[in-house]
PyMOL Python script that loads the backbone (N, CA, C, O; Angstrom):
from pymol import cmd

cmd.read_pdbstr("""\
ATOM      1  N   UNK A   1     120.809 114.435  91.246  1.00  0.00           N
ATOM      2  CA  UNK A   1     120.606 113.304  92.137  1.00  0.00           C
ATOM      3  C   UNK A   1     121.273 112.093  91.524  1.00  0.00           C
ATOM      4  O   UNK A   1     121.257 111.814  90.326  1.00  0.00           O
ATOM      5  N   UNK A   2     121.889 111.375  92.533  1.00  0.00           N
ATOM      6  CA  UNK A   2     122.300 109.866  92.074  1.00  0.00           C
ATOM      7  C   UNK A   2     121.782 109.047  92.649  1.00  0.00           C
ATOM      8  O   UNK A   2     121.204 109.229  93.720  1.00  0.00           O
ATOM      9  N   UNK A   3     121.925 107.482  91.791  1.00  0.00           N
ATOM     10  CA  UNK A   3     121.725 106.861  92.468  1.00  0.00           C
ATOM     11  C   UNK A   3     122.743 105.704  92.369  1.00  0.00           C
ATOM     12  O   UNK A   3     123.383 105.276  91.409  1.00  0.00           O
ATOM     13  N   UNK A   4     122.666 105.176  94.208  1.00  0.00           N
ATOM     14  CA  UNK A   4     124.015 104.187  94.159  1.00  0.00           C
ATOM     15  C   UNK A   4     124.195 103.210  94.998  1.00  0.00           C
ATOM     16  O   UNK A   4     123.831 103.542  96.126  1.00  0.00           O
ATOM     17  N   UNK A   5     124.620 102.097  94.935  1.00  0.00           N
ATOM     18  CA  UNK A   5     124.435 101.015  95.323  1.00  0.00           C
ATOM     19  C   UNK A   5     125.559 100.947  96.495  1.00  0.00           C
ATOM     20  O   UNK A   5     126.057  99.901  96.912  1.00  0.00           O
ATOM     21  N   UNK A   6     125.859 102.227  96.939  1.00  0.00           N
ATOM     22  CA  UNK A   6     127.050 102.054  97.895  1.00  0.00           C
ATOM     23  C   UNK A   6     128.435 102.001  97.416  1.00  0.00           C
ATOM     24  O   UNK A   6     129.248 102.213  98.316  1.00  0.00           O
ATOM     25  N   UNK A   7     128.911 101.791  96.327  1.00  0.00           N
ATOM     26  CA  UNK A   7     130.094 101.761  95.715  1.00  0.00           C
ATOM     27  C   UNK A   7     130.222 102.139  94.325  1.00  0.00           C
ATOM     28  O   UNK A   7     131.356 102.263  93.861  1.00  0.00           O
ATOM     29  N   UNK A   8     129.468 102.287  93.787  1.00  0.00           N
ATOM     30  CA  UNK A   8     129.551 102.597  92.466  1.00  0.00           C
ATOM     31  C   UNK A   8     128.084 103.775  92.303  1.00  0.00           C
ATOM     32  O   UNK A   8     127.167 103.841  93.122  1.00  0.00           O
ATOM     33  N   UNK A   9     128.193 104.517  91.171  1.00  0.00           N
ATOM     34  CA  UNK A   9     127.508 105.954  90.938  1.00  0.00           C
ATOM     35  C   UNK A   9     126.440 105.170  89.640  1.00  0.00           C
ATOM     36  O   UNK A   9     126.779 105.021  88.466  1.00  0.00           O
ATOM     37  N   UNK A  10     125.253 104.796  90.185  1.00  0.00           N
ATOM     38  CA  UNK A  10     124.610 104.502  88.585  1.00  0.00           C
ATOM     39  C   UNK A  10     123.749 104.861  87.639  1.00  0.00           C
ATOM     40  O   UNK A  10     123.382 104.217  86.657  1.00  0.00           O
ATOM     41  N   UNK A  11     123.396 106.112  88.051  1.00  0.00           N
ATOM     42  CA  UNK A  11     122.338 107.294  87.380  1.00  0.00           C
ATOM     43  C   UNK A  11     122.867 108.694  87.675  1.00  0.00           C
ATOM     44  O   UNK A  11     123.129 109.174  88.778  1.00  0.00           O
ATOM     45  N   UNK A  12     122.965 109.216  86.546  1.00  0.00           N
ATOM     46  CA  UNK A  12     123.652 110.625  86.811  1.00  0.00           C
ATOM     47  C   UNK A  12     122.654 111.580  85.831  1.00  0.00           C
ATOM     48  O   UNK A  12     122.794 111.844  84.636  1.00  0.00           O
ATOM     49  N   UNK A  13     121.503 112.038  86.857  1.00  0.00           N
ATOM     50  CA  UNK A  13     120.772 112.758  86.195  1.00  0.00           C
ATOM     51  C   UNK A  13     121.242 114.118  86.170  1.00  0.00           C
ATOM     52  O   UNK A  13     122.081 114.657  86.892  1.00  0.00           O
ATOM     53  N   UNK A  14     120.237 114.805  84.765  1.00  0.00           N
ATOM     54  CA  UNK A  14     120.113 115.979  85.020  1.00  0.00           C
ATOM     55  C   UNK A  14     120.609 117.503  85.734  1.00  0.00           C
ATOM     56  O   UNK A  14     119.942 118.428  85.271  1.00  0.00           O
ATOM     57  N   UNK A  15     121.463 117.866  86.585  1.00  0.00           N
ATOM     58  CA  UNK A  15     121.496 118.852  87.030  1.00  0.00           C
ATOM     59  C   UNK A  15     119.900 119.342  87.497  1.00  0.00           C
ATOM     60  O   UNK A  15     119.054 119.511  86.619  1.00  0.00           O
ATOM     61  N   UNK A  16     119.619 119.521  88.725  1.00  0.00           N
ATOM     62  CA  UNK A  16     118.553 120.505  89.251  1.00  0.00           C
ATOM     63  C   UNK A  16     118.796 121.266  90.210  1.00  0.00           C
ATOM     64  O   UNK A  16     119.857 120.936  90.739  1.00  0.00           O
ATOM     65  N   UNK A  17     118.117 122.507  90.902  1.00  0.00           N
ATOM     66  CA  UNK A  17     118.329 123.736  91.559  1.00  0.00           C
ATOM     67  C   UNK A  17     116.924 123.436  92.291  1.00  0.00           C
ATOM     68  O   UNK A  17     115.890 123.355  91.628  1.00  0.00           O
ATOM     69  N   UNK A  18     116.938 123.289  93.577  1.00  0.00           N
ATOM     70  CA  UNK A  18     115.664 123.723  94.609  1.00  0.00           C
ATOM     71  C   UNK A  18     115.943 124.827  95.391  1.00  0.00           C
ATOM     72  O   UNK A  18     116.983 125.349  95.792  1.00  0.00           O
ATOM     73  N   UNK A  19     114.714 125.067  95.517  1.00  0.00           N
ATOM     74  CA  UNK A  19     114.750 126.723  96.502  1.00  0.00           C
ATOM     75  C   UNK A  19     114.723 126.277  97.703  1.00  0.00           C
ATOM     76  O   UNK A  19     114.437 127.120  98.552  1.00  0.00           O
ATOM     77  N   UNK A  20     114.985 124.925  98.166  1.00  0.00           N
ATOM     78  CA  UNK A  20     115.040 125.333  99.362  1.00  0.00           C
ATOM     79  C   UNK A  20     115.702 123.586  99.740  1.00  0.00           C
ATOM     80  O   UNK A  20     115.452 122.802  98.824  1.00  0.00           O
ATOM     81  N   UNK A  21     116.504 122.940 100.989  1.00  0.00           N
ATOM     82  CA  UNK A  21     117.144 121.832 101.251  1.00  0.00           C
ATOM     83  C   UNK A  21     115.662 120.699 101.464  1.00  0.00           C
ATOM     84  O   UNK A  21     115.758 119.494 101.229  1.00  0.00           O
ATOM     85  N   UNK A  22     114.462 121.300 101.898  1.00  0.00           N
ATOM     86  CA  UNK A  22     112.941 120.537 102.364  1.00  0.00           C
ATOM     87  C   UNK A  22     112.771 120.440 100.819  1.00  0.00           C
ATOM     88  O   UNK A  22     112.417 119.281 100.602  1.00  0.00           O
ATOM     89  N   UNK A  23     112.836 120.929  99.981  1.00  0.00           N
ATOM     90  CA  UNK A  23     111.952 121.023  98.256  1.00  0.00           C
ATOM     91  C   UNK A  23     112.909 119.757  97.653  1.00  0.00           C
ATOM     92  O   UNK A  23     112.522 118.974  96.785  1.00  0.00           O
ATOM     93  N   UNK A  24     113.991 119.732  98.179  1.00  0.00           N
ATOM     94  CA  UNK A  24     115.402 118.950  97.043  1.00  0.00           C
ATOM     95  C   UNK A  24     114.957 117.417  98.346  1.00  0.00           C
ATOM     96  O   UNK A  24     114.937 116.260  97.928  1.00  0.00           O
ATOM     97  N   UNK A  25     114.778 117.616  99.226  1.00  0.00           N
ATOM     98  CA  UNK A  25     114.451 116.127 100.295  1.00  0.00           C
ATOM     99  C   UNK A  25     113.293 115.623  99.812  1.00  0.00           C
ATOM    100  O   UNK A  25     113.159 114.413  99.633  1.00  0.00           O
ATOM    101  N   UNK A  26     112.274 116.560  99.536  1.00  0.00           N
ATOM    102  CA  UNK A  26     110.744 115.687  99.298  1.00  0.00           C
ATOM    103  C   UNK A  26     110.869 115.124  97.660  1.00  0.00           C
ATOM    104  O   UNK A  26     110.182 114.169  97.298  1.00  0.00           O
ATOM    105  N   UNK A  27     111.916 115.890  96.619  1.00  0.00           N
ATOM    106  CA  UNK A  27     111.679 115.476  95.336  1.00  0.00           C
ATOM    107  C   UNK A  27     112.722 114.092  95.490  1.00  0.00           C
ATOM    108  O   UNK A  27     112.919 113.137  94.739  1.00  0.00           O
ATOM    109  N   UNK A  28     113.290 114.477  96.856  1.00  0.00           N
ATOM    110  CA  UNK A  28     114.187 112.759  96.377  1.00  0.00           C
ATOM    111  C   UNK A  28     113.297 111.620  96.959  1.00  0.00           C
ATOM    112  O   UNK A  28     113.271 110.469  96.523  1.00  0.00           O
ATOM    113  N   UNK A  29     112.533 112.129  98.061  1.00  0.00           N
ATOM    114  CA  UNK A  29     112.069 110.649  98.410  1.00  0.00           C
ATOM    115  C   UNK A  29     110.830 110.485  97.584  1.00  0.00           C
ATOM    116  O   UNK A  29     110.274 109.389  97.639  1.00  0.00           O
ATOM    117  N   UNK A  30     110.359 111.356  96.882  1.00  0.00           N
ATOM    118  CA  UNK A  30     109.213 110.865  95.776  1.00  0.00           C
ATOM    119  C   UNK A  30     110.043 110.060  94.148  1.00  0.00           C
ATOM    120  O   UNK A  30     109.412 109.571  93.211  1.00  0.00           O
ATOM    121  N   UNK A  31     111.238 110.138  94.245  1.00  0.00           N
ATOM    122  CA  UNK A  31     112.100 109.308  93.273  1.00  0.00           C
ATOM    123  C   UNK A  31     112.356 108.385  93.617  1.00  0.00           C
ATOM    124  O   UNK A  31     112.784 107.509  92.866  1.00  0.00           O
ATOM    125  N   UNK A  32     112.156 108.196  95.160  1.00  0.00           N
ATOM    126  CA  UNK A  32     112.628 106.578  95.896  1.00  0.00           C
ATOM    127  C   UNK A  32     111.771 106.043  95.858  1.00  0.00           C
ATOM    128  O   UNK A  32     111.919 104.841  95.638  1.00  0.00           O
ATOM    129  N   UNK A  33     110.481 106.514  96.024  1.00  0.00           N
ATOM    130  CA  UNK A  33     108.911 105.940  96.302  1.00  0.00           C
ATOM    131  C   UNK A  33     109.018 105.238  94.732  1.00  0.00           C
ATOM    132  O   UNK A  33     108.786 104.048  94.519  1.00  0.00           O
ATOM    133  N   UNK A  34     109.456 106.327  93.584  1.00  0.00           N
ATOM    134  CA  UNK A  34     108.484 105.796  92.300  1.00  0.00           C
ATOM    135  C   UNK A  34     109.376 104.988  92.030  1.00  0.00           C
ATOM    136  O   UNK A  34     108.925 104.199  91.199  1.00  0.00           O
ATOM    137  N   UNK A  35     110.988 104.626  92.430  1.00  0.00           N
ATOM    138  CA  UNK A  35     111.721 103.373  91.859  1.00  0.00           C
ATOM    139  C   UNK A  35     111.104 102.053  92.733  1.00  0.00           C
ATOM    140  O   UNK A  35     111.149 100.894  92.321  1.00  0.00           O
ATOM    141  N   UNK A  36     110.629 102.398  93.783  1.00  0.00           N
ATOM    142  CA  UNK A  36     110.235 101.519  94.503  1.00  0.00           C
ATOM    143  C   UNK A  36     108.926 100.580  93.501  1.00  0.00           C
ATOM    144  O   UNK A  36     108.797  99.567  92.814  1.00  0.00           O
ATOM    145  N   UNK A  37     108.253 101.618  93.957  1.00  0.00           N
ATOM    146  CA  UNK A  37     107.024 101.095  93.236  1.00  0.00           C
ATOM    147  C   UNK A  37     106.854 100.357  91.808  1.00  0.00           C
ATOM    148  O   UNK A  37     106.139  99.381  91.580  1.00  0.00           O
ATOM    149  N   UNK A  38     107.882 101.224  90.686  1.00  0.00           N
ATOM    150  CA  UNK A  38     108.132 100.806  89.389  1.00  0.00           C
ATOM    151  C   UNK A  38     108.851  99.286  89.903  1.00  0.00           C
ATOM    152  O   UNK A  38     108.195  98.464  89.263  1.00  0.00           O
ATOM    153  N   UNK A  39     109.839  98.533  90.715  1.00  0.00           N
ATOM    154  CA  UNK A  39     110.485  97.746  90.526  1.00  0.00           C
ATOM    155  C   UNK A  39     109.434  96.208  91.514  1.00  0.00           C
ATOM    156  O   UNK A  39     109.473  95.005  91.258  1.00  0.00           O
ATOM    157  N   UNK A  40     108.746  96.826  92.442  1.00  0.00           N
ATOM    158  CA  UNK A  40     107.522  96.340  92.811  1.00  0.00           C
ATOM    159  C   UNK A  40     106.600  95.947  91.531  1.00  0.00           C
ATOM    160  O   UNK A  40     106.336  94.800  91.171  1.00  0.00           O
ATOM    161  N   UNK A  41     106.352  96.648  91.181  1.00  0.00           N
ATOM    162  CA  UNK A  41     105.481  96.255  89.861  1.00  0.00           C
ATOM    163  C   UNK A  41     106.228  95.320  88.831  1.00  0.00           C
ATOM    164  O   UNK A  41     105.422  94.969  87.970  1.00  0.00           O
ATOM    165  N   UNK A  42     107.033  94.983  88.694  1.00  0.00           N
ATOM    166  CA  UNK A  42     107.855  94.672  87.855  1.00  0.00           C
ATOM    167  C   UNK A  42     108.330  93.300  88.477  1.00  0.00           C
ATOM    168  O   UNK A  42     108.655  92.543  87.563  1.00  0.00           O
ATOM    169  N   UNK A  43     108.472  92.752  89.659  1.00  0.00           N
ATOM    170  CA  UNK A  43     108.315  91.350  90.656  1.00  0.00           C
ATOM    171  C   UNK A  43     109.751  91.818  90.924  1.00  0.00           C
ATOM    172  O   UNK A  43     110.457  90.810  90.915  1.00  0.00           O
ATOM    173  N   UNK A  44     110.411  92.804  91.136  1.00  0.00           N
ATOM    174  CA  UNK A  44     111.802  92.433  91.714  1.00  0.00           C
ATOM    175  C   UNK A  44     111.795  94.041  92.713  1.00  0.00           C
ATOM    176  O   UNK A  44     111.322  95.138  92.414  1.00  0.00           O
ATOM    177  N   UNK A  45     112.628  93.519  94.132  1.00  0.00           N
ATOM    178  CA  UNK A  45     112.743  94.753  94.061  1.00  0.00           C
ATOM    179  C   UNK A  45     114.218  94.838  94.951  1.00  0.00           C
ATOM    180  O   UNK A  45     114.564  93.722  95.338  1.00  0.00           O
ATOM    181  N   UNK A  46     114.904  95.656  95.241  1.00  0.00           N
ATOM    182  CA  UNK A  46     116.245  95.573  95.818  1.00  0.00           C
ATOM    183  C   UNK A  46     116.739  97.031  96.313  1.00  0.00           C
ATOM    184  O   UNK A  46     117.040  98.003  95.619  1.00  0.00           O
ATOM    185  N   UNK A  47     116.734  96.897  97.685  1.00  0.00           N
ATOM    186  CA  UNK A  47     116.318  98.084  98.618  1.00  0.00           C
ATOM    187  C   UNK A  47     117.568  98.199  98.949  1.00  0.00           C
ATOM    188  O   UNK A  47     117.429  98.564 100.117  1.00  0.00           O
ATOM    189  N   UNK A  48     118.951  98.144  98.729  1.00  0.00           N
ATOM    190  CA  UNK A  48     120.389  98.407  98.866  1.00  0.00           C
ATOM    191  C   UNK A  48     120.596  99.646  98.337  1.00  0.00           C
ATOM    192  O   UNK A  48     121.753 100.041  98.482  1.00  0.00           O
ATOM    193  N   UNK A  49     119.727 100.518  97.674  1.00  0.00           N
ATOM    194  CA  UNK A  49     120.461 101.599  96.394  1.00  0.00           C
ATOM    195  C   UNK A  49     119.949 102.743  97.434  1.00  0.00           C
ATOM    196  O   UNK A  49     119.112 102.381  98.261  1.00  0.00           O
ATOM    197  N   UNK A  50     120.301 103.825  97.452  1.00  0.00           N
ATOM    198  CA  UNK A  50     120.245 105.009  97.572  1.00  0.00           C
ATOM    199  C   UNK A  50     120.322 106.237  97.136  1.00  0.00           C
ATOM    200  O   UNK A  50     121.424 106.686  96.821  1.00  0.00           O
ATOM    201  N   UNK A  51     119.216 106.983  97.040  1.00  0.00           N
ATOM    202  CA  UNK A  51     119.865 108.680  96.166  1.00  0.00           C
ATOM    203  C   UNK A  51     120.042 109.336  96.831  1.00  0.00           C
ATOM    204  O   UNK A  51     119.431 109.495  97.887  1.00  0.00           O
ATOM    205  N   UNK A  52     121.581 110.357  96.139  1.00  0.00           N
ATOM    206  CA  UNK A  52     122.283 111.171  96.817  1.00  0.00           C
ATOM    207  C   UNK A  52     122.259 112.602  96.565  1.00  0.00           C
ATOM    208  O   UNK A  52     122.945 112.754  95.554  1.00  0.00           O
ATOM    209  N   UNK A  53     121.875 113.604  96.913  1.00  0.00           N
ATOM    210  CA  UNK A  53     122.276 114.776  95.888  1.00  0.00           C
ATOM    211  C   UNK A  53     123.734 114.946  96.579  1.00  0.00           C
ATOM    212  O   UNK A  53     124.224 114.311  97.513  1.00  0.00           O
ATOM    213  N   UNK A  54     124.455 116.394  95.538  1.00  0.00           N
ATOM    214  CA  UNK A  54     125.293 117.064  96.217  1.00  0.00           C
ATOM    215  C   UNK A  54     125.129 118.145  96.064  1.00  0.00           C
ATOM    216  O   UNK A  54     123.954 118.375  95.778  1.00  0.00           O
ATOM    217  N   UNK A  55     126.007 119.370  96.129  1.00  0.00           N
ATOM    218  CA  UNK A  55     126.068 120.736  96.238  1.00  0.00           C
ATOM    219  C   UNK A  55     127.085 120.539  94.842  1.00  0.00           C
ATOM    220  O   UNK A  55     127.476 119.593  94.158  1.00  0.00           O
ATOM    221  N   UNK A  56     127.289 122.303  94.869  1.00  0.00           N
ATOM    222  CA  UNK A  56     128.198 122.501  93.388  1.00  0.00           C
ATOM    223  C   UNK A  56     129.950 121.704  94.014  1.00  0.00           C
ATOM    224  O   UNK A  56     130.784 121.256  93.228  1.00  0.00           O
ATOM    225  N   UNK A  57     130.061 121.717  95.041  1.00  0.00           N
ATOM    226  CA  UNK A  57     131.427 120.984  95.429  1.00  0.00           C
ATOM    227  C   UNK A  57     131.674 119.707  95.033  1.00  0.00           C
ATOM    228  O   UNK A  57     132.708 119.196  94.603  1.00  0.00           O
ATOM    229  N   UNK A  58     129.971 118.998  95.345  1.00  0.00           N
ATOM    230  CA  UNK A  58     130.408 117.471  95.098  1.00  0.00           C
ATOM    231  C   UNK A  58     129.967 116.860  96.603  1.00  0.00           C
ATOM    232  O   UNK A  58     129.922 115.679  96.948  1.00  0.00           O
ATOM    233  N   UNK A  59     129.632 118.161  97.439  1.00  0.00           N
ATOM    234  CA  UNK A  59     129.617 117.242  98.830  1.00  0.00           C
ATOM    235  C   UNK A  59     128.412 116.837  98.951  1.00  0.00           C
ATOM    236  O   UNK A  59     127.677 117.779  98.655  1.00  0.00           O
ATOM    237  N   UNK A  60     127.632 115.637  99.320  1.00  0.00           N
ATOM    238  CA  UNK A  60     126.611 114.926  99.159  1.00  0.00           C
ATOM    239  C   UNK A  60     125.592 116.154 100.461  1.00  0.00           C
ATOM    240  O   UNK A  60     125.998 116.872 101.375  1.00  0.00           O
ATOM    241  N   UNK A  61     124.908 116.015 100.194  1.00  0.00           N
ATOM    242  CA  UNK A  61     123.944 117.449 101.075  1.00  0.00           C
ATOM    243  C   UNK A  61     122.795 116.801 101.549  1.00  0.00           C
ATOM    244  O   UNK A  61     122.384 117.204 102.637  1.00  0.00           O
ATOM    245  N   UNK A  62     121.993 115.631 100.841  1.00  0.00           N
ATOM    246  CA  UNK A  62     120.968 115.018 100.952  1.00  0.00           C
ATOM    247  C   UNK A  62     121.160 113.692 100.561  1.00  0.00           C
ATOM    248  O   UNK A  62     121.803 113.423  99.547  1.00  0.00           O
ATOM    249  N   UNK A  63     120.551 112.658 101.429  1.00  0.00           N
ATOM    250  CA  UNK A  63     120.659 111.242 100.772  1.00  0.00           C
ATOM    251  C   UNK A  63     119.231 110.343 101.520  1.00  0.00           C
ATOM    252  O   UNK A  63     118.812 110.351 102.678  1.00  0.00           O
ATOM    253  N   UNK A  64     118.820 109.716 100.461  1.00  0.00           N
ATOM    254  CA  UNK A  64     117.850 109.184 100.933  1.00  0.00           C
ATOM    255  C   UNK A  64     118.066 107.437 100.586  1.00  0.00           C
ATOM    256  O   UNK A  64     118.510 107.178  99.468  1.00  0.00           O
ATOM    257  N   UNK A  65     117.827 106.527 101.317  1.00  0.00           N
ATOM    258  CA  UNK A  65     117.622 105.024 101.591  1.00  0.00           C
ATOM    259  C   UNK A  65     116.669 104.254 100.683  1.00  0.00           C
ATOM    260  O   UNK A  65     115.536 104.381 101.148  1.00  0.00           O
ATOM    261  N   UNK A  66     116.662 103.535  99.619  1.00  0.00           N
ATOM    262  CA  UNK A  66     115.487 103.076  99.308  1.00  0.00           C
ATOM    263  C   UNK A  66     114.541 102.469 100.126  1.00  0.00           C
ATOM    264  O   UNK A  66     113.349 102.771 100.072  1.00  0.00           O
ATOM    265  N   UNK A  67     115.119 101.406 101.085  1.00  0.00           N
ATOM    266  CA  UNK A  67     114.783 100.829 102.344  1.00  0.00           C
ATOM    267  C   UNK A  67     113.497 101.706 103.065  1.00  0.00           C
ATOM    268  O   UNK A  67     112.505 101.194 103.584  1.00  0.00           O
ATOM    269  N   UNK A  68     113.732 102.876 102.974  1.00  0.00           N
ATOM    270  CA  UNK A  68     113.146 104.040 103.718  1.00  0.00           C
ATOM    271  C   UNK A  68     112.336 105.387 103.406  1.00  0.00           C
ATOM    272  O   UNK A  68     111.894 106.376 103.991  1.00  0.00           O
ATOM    273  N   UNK A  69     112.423 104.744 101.953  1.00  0.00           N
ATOM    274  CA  UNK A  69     111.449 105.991 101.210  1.00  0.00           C
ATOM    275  C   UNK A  69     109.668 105.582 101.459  1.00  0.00           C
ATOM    276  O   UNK A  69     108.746 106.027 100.776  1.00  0.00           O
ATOM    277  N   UNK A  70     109.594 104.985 102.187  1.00  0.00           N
ATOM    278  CA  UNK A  70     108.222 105.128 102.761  1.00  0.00           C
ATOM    279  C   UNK A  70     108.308 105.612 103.850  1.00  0.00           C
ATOM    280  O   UNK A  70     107.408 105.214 104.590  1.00  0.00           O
ATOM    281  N   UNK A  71     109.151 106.468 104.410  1.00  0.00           N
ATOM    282  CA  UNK A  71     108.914 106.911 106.246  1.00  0.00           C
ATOM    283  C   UNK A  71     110.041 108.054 105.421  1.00  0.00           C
ATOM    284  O   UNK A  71     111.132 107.566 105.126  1.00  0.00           O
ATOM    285  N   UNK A  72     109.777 109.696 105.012  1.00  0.00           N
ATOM    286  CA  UNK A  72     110.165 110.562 104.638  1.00  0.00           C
ATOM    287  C   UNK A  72     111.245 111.273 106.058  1.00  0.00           C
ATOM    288  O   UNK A  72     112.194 112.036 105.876  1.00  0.00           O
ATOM    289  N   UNK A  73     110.912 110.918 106.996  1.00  0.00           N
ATOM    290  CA  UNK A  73     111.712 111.134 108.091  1.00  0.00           C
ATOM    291  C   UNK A  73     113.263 110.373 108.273  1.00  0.00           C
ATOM    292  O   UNK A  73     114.126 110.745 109.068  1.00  0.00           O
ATOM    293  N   UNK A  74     113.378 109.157 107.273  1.00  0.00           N
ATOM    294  CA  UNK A  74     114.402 108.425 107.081  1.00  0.00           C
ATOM    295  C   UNK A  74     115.701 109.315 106.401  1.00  0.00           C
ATOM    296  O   UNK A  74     116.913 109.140 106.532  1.00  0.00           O
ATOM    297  N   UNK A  75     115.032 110.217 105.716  1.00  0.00           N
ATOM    298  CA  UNK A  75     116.300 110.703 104.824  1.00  0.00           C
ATOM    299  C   UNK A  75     116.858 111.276 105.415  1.00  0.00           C
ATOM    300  O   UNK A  75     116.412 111.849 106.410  1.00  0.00           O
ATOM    301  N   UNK A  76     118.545 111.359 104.853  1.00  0.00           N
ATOM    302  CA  UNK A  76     119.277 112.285 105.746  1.00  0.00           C
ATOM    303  C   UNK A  76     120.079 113.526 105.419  1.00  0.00           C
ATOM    304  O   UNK A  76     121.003 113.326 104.631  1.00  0.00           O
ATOM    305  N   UNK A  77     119.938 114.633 105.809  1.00  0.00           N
ATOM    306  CA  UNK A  77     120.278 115.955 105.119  1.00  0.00           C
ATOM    307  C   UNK A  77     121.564 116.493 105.981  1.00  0.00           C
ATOM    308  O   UNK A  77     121.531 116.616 107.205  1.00  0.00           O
ATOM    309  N   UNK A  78     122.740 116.807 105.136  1.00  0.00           N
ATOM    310  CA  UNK A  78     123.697 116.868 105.848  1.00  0.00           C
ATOM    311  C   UNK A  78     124.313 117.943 105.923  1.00  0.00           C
ATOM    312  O   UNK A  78     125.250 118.004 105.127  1.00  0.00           O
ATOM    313  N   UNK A  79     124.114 119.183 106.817  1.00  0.00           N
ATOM    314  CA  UNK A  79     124.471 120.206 106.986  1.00  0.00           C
ATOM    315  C   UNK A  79     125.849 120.485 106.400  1.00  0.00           C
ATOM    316  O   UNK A  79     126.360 121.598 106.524  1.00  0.00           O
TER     317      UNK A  79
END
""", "prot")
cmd.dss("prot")
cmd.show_as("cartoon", "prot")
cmd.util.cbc("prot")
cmd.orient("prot")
């Protein structure tokens, strides 16, 4: 998963494998929720960034909105 401000790539985690495209959507918008919340707590918060996964190609497969990680229906999974 990344995360990115629209033009630039600024977290390049880990490598992960879900069993399924619903398992890799719910673990991203519970990463949007907890940046949310962590940067809420913290007095700042800035809802421009987005996480992206991709596939082994590179092609983005899932992306979720910070804006929108409270309404899990926001994210968007891209066939």
């Amino acid at each position: 998963m990344y995360l990115r401000d629209g033009t630039e790539q600024l977290i390049d985690a880990r490598p992960q494998e879900f069993a399924s495209i619903e398992l890799l959507r719910l673990a991203m918008v519970a990463a949007a929720q907890n940046l949310v919340n962590r940067d809420a707590g913290e007095g700042r918060l800035d809802l421009r960034f987005r996480i992206d996964a991709e596939d082994a190609s590179r092609s983005i497969v899932c992306s979720v909105r910070l804006e929108h990680s409270d309404h899990e229906t926001q994210s968007k999974v891209v066939a």
